[in-house]
C-alpha positions as CSV (number, residue, x, y, z in Angstrom):
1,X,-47.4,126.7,214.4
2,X,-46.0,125.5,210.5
3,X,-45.1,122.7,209.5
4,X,-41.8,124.4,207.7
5,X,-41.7,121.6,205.2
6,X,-44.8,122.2,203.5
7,X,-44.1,124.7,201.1
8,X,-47.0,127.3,200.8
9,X,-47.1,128.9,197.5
10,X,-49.6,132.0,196.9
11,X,-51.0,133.6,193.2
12,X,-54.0,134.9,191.6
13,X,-56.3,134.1,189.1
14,X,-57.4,135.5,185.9
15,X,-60.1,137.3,187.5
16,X,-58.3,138.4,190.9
17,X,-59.1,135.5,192.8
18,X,-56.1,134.5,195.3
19,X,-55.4,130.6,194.6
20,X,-52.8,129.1,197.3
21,X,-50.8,125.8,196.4
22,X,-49.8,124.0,199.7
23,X,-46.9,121.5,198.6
24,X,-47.0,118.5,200.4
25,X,-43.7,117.1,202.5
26,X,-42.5,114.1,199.9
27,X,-44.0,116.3,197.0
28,X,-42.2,115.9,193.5
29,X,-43.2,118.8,192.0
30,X,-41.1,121.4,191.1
31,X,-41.7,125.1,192.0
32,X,-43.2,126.8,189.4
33,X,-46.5,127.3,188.5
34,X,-48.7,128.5,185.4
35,X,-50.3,131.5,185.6
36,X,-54.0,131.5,184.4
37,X,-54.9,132.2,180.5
38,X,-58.3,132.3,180.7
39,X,-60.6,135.6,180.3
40,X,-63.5,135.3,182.5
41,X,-66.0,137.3,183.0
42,X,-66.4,139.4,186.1
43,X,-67.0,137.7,189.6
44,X,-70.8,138.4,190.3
45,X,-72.2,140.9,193.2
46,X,-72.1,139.8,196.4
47,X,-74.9,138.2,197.5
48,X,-77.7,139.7,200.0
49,X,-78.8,138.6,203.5
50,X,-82.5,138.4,204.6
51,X,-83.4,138.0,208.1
52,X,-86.0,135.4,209.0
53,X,-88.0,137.5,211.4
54,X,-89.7,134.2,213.4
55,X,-86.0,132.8,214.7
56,X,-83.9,136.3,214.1
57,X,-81.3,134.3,211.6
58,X,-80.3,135.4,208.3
59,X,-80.3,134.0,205.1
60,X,-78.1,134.6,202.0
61,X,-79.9,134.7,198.8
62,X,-77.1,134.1,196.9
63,X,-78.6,133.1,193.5
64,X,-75.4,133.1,191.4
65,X,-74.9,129.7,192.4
66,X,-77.4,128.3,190.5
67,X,-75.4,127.5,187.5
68,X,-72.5,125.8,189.2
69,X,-71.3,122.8,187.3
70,X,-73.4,119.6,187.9
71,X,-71.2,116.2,188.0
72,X,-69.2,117.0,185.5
73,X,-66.9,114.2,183.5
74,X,-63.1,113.9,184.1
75,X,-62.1,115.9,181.2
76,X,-64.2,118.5,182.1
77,X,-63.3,118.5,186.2
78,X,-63.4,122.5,186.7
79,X,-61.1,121.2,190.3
80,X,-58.3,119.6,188.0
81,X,-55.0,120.9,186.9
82,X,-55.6,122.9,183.6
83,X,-55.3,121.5,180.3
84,X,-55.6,122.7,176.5
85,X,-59.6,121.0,176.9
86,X,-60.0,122.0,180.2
87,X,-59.3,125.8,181.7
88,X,-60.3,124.6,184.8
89,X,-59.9,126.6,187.9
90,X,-56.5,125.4,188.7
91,X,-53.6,126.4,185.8
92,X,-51.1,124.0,187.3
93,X,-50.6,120.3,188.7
94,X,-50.8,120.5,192.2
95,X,-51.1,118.9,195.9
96,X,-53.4,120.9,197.7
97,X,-54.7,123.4,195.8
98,X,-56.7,126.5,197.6
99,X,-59.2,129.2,196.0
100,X,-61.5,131.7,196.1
101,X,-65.0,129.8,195.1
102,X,-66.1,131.9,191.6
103,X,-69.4,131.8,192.5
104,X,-69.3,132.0,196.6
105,X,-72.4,132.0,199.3
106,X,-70.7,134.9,201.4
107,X,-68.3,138.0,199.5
108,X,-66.6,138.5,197.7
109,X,-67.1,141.5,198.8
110,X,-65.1,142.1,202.9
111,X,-66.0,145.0,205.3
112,X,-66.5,146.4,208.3
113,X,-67.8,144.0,211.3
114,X,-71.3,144.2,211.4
115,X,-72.4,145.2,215.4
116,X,-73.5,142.0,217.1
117,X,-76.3,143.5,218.7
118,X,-77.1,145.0,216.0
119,X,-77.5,141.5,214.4
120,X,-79.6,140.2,216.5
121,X,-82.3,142.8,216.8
122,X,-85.5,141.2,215.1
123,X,-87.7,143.4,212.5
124,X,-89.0,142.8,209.6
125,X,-87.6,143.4,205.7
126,X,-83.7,143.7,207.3
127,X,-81.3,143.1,205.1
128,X,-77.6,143.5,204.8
129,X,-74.8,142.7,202.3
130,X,-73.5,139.3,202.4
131,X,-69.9,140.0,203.0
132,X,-66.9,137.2,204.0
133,X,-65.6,134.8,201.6
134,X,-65.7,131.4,200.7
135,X,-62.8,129.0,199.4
136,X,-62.8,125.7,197.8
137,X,-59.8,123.2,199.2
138,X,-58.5,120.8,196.5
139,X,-57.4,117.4,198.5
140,X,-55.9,115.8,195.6
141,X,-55.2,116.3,191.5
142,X,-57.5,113.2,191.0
143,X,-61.0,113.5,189.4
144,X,-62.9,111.2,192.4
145,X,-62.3,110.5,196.0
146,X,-62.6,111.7,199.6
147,X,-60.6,112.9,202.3
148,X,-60.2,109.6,203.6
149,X,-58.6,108.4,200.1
150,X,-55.5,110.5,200.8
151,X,-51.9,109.3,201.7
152,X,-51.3,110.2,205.6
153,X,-48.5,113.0,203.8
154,X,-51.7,114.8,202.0
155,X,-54.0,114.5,204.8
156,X,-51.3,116.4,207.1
157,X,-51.0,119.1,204.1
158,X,-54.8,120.0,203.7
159,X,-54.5,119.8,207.8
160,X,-52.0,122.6,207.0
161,X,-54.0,124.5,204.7
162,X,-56.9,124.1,206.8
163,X,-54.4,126.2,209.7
164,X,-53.4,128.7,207.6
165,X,-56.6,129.5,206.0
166,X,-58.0,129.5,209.3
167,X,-55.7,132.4,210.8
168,X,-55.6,134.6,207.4
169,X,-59.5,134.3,207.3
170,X,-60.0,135.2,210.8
171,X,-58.4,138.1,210.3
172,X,-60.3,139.4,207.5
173,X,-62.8,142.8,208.1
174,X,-66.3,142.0,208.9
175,X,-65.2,137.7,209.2
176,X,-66.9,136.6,212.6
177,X,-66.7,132.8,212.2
178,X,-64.5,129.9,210.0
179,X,-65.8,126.9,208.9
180,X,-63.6,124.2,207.2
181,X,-65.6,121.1,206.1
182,X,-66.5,118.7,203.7
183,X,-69.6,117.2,201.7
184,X,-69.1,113.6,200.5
185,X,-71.5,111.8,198.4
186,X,-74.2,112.3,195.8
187,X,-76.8,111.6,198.7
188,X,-75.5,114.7,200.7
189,X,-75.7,116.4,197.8
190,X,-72.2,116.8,196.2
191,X,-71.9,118.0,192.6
192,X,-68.4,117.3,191.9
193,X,-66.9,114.0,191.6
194,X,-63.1,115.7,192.7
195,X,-62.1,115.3,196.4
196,X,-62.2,118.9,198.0
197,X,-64.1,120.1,201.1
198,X,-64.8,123.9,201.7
199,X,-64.0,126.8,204.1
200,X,-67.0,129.3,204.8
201,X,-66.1,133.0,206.2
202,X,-69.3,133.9,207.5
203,X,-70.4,137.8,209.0
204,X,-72.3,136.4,211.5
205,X,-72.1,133.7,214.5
206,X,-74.0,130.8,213.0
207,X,-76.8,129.6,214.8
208,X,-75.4,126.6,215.7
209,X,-72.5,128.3,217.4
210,X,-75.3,130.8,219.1
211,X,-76.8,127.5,220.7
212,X,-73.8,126.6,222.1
213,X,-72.7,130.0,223.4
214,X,-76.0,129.8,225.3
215,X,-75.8,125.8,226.8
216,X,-72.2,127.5,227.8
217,X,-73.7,129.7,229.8
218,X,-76.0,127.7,231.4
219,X,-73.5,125.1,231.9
220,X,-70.8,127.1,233.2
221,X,-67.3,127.1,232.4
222,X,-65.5,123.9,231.3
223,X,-68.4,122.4,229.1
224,X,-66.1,120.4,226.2
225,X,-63.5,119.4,229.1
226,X,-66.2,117.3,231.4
227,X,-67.8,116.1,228.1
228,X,-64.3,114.9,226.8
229,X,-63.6,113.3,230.5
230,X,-67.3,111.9,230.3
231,X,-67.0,110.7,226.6
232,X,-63.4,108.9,227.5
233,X,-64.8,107.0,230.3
234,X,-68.4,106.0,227.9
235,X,-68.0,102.6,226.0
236,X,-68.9,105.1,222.9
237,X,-65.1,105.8,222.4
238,X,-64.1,104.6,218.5
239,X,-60.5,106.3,218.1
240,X,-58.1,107.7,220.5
241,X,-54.9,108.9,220.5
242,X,-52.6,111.0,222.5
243,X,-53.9,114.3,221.5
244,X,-57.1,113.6,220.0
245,X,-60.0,111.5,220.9
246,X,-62.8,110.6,218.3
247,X,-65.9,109.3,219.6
248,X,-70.0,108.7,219.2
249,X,-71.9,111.3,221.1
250,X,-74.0,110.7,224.7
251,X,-77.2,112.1,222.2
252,X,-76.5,111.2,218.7
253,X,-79.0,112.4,216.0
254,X,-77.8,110.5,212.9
255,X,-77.6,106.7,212.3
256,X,-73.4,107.2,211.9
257,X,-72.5,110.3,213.9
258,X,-68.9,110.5,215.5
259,X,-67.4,113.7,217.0
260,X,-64.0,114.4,218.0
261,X,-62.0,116.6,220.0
262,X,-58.8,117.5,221.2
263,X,-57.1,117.0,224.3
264,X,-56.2,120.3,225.5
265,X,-58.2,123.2,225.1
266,X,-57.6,125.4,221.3
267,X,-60.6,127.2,219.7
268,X,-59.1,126.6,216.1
269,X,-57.1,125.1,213.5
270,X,-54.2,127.7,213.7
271,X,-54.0,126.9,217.4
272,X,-53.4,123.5,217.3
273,X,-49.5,122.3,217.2
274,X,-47.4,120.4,214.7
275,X,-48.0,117.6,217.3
276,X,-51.3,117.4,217.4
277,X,-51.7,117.9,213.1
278,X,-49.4,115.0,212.6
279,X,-51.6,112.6,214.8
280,X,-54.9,114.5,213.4
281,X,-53.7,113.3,210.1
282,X,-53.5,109.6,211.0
283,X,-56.1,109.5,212.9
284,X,-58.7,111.5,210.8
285,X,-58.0,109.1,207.9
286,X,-58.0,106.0,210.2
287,X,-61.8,106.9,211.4
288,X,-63.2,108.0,207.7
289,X,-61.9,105.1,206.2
290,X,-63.5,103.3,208.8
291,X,-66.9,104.8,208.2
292,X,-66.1,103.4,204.8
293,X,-66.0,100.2,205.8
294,X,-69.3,100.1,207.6
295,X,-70.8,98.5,204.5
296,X,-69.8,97.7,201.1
297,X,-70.1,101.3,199.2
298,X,-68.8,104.2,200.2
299,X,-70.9,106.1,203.2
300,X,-72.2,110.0,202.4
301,X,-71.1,112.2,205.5
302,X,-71.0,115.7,206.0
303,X,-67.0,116.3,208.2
304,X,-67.9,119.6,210.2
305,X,-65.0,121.2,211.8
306,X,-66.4,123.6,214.3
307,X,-64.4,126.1,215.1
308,X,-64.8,129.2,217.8
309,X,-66.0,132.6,216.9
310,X,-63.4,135.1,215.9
311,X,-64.6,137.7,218.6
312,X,-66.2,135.9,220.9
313,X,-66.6,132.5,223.2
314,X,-62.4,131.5,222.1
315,X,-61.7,130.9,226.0
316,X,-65.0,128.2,226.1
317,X,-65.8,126.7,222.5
318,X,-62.8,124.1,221.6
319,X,-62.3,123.3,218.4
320,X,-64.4,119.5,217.4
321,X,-65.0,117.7,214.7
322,X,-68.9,116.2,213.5
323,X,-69.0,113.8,210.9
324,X,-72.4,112.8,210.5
325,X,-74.3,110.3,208.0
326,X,-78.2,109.4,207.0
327,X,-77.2,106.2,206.5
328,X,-79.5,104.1,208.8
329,X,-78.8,100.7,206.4
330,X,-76.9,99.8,203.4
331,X,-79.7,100.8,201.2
332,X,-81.5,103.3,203.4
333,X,-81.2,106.8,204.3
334,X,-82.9,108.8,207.2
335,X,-84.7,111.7,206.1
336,X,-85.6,114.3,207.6
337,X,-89.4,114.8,207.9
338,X,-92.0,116.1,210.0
339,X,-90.8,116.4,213.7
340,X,-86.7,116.9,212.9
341,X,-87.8,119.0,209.6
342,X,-90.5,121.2,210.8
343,X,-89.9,121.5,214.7
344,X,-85.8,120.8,215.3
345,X,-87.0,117.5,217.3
346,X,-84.9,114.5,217.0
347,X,-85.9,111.5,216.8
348,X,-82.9,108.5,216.8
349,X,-82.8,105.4,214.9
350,X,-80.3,103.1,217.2
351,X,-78.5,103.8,220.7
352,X,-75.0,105.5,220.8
353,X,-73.5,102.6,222.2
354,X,-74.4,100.2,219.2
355,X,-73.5,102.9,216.3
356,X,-69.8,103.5,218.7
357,X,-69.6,99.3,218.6
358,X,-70.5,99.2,214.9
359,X,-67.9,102.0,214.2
360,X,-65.4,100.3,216.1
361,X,-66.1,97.0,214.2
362,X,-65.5,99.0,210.7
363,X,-62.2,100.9,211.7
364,X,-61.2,96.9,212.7
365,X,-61.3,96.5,209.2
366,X,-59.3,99.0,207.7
């Protein structure tokens, strides 16, 4: 479903690269839009994917992003609207702003589906072309902020955006899994200032999303329904709502980890209902700005919208939310060494139930 009032408003770039403005409800912009002066040079090959033959997982070597721009000053904010100094990579003033990423892990190059099976047979020096593509999702004009520093009329926008890049993406040759999210903070390692997040197209089922396919199985039908019933009966609930309920998981990892899920069951973004985006947009911002809060500067978190495959596991996997933080103190982080590092084995700082109380105490405050 669309919200018909958010205006969607498709072009290109210079070099070919689709660029979508999303124009929020109460916007007062009008509707035209530059078009793009610059001459750029052309986008680079698409990357290559290496299989690691001890877990049977690919890797894309995708060494064209090594030069991306490094924490660049405002007048130099690639992410901004375009100006005689700056030819960034949007021409015009904007909302929500939506582009191909110039230098992207996956695509640019699309295709043909690669077979599953054919994926997940193991052998040594396999490679295959890194196809899918990769967008960058402008939150706001400004040079710095978040997510969580939008008005509740932008949040339900990018909420928008995130819907409709979700269905068109999905539907792209060779895409077999969509992945909105968003890295905030220099300690997660963010290299622009400029509130945006990302949406990743990948060729493969990620091996996250593998995991889960096989708990699925073992669990049997229903998993995210009995852990949403368990979860709403815990005393590790921090938000809910009547479509959406935002809580700390039964076996947290990180020191700030909160997931959430929807009530009923939809595998995506371009699922869910106007209903259930207009109270996603109050109450995303509510529990962000409430991480915020936790302490006196601004808390790093990676937001993780997991989404279900595009082929596969849509009737099981429900759509959920993972915002996760190493921030185990106001000045400390928790890194990941030996035993989490090397072997995948967690170790946690605090209970659950005393990060969900702390939470709660820091979305009091907002």
């Amino acid at each position: 479903m669309t919200d018909s009032a958010i205006v969607k408003r498709p072009t290109t770039l210079a070099d070919g690269r689709e660029l979508i403005y999303f124009d929020d409800v109460d916007t007062t912009l009008g509707p035209e839009r530059s078009a793009d002066a610059r001459h750029l040079d052309p986008r680079p090959d698409t990357a290559t994917m290496r299989q690691d033959v001890l877990t049977g997982e690919w890797i894309s070597i995708a060494s064209a992003r090594q030069n991306r721009v490094f924490l660049p000053p405002a007048d130099q904010d690639p992410l901004a609207p375009a100006t005689p100094t700056n030819p960034s990579e949007v021409p015009s003033n904007y909302d929500v702003a939506v582009f191909e990423n110039r230098s992207p892990s996956f695509g640019p190059r699309i295709g043909a589906e690669f077979d599953l099976d054919e994926l997940d047979r193991v052998g040594l020096g396999r490679t295959l072309p890194s196809i899918g593509r990769c967008e960058v999702v402008c939150f706001s004009p400004e040079h710095e902020g978040s997510f969580g520093s939008q008005t509740r009329s932008r949040a339900r926008t990018v909420i928008e955006a995130w819907a409709d890049r979700t269905a068109a993406l999905s539907a792209l040759p060779g895409v077999q899994q969509v992945f909105p999210f968003e890295n905030r903070g220099e300690a997660i390692g963010v290299t622009l200032l400029h509130p945006h997040g990302q949406i990743y197209s990948y060729p493969y089922v990620t091996p996250r999303t593998k995991r889960l396919l096989e708990s699925i199985e073992r669990f049997g039908p229903g998993l995210f329904e009995s852990i949403l019933e368990g979860e709403r009966s815990s005393d590790r609930v921090v938000l809910s709502g009547e479509h959406w309920t935002a809580f700390v998981p039964f076996a947290a990892r990180w020191p700030v980890e909160v997931h959430m899920l929807p009530h009923r069951h939809v595998p995506d973004f371009a699922a869910t209902s106007d209903e259930e985006r207009d109270e996603l947009a109050g109450l995303y911002l509510t529990l962000l700005r409430g991480i915020d809060k936790l302490y006196d500067t601004p808390t790093p978190y990676i937001a993780a919208w997991h989404q279900a495959p595009v082929n596969v596991g849509r009737d099981d996997i429900r759509l959920m939310l993972q915002v996760t933080s190493p921030r185990r103190a106001e000045n400390k982080l928790k890194y990941l060494a030996g035993s989490e590092a090397a072997m995948g084995a967690w170790i946690g700082d605090v209970t659950p139930e005393a990060t969900a109380a702390f939470i709660r105490e820091g979305i009091a405050r907002v």
